[in-house]
Every structure is written in C-alpha cells, then in structure tokens.
C-alpha positions in Angstrom: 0.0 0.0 0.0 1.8 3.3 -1.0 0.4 6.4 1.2 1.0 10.2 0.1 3.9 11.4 1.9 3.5 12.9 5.3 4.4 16.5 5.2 5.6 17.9 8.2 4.8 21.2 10.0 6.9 24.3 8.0 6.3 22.6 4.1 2.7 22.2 3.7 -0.9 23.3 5.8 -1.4 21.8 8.7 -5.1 20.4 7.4 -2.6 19.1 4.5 -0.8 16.8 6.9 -3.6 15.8 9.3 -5.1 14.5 5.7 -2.2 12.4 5.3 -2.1 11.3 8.6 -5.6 9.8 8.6 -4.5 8.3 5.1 -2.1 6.2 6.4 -3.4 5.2 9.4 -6.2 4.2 6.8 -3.8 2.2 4.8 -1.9 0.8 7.8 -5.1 -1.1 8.8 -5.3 -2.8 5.0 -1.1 -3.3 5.0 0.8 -6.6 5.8 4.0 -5.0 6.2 4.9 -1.1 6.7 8.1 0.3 5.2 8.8 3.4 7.8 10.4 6.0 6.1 13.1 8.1 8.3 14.9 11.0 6.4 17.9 10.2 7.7 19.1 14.3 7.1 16.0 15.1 9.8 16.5 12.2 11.7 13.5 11.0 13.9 10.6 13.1 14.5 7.6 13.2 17.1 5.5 12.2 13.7 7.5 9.5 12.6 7.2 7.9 15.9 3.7 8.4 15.6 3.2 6.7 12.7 5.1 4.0 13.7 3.2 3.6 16.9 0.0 3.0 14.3 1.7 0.7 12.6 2.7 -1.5 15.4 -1.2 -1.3 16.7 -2.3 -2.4 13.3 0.0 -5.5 14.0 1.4 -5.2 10.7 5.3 -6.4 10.2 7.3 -3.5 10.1 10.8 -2.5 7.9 13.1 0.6 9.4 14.3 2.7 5.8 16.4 6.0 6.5 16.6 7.3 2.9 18.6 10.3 2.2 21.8 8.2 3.2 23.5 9.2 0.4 23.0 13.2 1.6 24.4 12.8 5.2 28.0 14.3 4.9 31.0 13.4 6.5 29.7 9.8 6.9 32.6 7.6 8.9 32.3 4.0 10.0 30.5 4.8 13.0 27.7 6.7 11.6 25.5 3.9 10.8 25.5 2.7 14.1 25.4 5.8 15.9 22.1 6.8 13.9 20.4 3.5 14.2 21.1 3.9 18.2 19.5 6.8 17.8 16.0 5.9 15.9 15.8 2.6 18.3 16.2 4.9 21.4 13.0 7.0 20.1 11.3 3.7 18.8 12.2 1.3 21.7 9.1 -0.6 20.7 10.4 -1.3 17.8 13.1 -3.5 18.6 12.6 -6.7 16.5 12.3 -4.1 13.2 15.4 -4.7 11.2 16.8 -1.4 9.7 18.4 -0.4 6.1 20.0 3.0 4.9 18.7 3.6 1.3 18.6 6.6 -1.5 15.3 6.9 -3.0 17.4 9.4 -5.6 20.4 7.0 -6.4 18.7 3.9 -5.9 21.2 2.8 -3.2 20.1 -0.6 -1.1 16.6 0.0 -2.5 16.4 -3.1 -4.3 16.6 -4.8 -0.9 13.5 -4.0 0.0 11.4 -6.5 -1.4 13.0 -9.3 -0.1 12.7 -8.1 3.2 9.3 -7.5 2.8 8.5 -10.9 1.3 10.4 -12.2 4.1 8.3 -10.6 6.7 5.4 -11.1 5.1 6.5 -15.0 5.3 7.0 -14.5 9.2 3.5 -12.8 10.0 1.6 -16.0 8.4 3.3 -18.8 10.0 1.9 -21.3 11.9 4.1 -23.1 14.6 3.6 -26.9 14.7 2.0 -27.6 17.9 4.9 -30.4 18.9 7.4 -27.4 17.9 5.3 -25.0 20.5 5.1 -27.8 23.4 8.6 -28.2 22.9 9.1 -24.7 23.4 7.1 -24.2 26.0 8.6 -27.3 28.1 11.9 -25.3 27.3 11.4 -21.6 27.9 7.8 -21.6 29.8 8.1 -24.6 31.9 11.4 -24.7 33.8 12.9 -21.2 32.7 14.2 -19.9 35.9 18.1 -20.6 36.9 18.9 -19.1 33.7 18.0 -15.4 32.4 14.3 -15.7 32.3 12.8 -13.2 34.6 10.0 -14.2 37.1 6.6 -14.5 36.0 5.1 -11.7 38.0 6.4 -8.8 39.8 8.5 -9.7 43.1 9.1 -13.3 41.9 6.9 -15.4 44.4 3.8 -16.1 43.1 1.4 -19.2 43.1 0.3 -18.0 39.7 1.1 -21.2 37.1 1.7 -21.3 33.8 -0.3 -24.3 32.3 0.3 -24.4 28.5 0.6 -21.9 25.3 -1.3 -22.4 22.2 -1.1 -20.4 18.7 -4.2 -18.3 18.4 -3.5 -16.5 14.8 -1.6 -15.4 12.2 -1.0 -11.5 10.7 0.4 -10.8 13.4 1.1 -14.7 14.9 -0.6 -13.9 18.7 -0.2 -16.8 21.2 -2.2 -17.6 24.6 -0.4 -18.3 27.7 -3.2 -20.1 30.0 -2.3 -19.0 33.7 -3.7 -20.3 37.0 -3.8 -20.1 40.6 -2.8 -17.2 41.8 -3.7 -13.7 40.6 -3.6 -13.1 36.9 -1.3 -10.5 35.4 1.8 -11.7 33.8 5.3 -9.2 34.1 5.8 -7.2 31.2 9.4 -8.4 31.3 8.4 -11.8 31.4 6.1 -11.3 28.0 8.8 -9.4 26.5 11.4 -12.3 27.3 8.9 -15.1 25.4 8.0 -12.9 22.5 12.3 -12.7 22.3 12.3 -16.0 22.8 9.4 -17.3 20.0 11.3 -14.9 17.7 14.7 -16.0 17.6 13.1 -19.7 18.0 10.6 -19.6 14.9 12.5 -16.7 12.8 9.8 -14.1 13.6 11.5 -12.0 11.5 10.3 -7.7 11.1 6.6 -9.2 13.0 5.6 -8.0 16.2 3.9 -10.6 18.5 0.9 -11.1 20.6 0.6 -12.9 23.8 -2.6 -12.9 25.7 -3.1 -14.8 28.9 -6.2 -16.4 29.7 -6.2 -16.6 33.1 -8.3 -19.5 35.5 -8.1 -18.8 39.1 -9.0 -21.4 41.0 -12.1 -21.5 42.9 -12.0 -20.9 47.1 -13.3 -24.1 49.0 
C-alpha cells in the first residue's frame, strides 16, 4: 500500500498533513508489512514515531528505511550505528524491526526492500507446529528460571502457574499463555522475554507478536 507522503509542519498546511495522517493510518489497517520512512538528514521526529506507533497497533510487520543516506555528509564507519542507536532509542518498541540506509534518488540498497518484505510477510503468516510449541514451552515456559528468564510476575513469588501456550493467529502470529492459581497479570518483562524467545526460535522476522493470557483462578473451597 503506498500512502502520500506525510508532510511535516513548516512545508505544507497543517489540514494538508492531518489528511495524510488519517490516510495512512487508513492504509496501515489494509497493510501486511509497513516500510517506515526516516529522512535520515532530519532524523526521527515526534510524527515518525507516531506513525510507527499506528503501525505497530495495526500489527502489521514492520521495515526501518532512513533514505537520504546518500546526503548525510562526513559519513565515517561509526555513523550507521550511531544513527540506528539513535532511531531505536526513540522507537524502543520497535526493537525486533530490522533497519536499512537507502537513496530513493540514487537507488542505493533500495532493491533490498522487497525481499525483506517478502520475508516478513512470510514471518506474519506462519503457523508453529504444535509439537514445535510444546517443545518450546517445556523449554522456555516450563522450567525457565536458573537461567535469564525473569519471574513471572512482579517480586518473583507467586502461586500464579503457567499451564500451557497455544497459537491463536496469524498477521500478526498472537499466542495464549493459559495461567492459573494465583492472581492473573503476567510481568511485562516476562512477556517481553517469550516474544524474544518465540522470535529468535521460529525466525519471527520484522513481525511484532501477541501474547494474551487467559487466566483461571482457581475456585475458594
């Protein structure tokens, strides 16, 4: 889905950019995977962030571009880096996005696009075998701690139990963690560890996912 570009405050009316605005955020709802533009001669701006926060909620796989690469001067072998730490520390949410420095004018990476779209697109519709997930879960659900896995909930004692997982969907791939005992509410840090996890496990590649606990608590006698 290609969007009109987003103009910013200073180069066109503001009614201008709220149109665009609502246009993407339109399109980001139809999309499988969003290519975020960052003018790497700006850098990142409140309304890039933005529109990557929609993009994220529309659970569509998501591709970092800074174009312009070609026009940021004195350019040394630290400059890549440097910039990418510095979109990542303004999209933290966006960790599992891969990035790529591009020239929409000389044509520079561009043609790398498409693969990684393809690839992500891939990602976002597969379907983990359910002897594959039970292994997982026996692995990095089961009998996590000892290692780096955080605790489940917040202090670390807890008589909350974490039964089973099962795939849900696809576009984006969403999991449920079945919980009991207990009071319900899993640690964000815990989450965030088994969506790491699932990724680096089943090459989750540019796709956010989703993992909903369904909790049971069990009933007072």
């Amino acid at each position: 889905v290609d969007t009109a570009g987003i103009r910013r405050k200073g180069k066109a009316a503001k009614v201008a950019e709220k149109l665009s605005v609502v246009m993407a955020m339109k399109s980001l709802k139809r999309a499988d995977v969003a290519i975020v533009i960052v003018d790497a001669e700006e850098g990142v701006t409140a309304l890039d962030a933005h529109i990557a926060g929609y993009a994220y909620d529309a659970g569509c796989s998501i591709i970092l571009a800074c174009n312009k690469w070609d026009a940021v001067k004195n350019k040394e072998t630290s400059t890549s880096s440097a910039f990418e730490r510095n979109v990542r520390e303004r999209m933290k949410f966006l960790d599992f996005a891969p990035m790529i420095m591009v020239s929409a004018l000389t044509g520079q990476r561009v043609e790398k696009l498409l693969p990684l779209a393809i690839r992500a697109n891939e990602a976002r519709n597969r379907r983990v075998p359910t002897s594959q997930l039970n292994a997982f879960f026996e692995d990095a659900v089961s009998q996590p701690r000892g290692g780096s896995a955080p605790a489940p909930v917040k202090g670390g004692v807890s008589r909350l139990h974490v039964q089973y997982m099962t795939q849900a969907g696809v576009r984006p791939p969403t999991f449920v963690l079945f919980t009991s005992g207990g009071k319900g509410g899993l640690h964000f840090s815990y989450l965030r560890y088994l969506q790491n996890r699932l990724r680096e496990q089943f090459d989750f590649f540019a796709t956010p996912l989703r993992i909903v606990e369904k909790h049971k608590q069990r009933k007072k006698k």
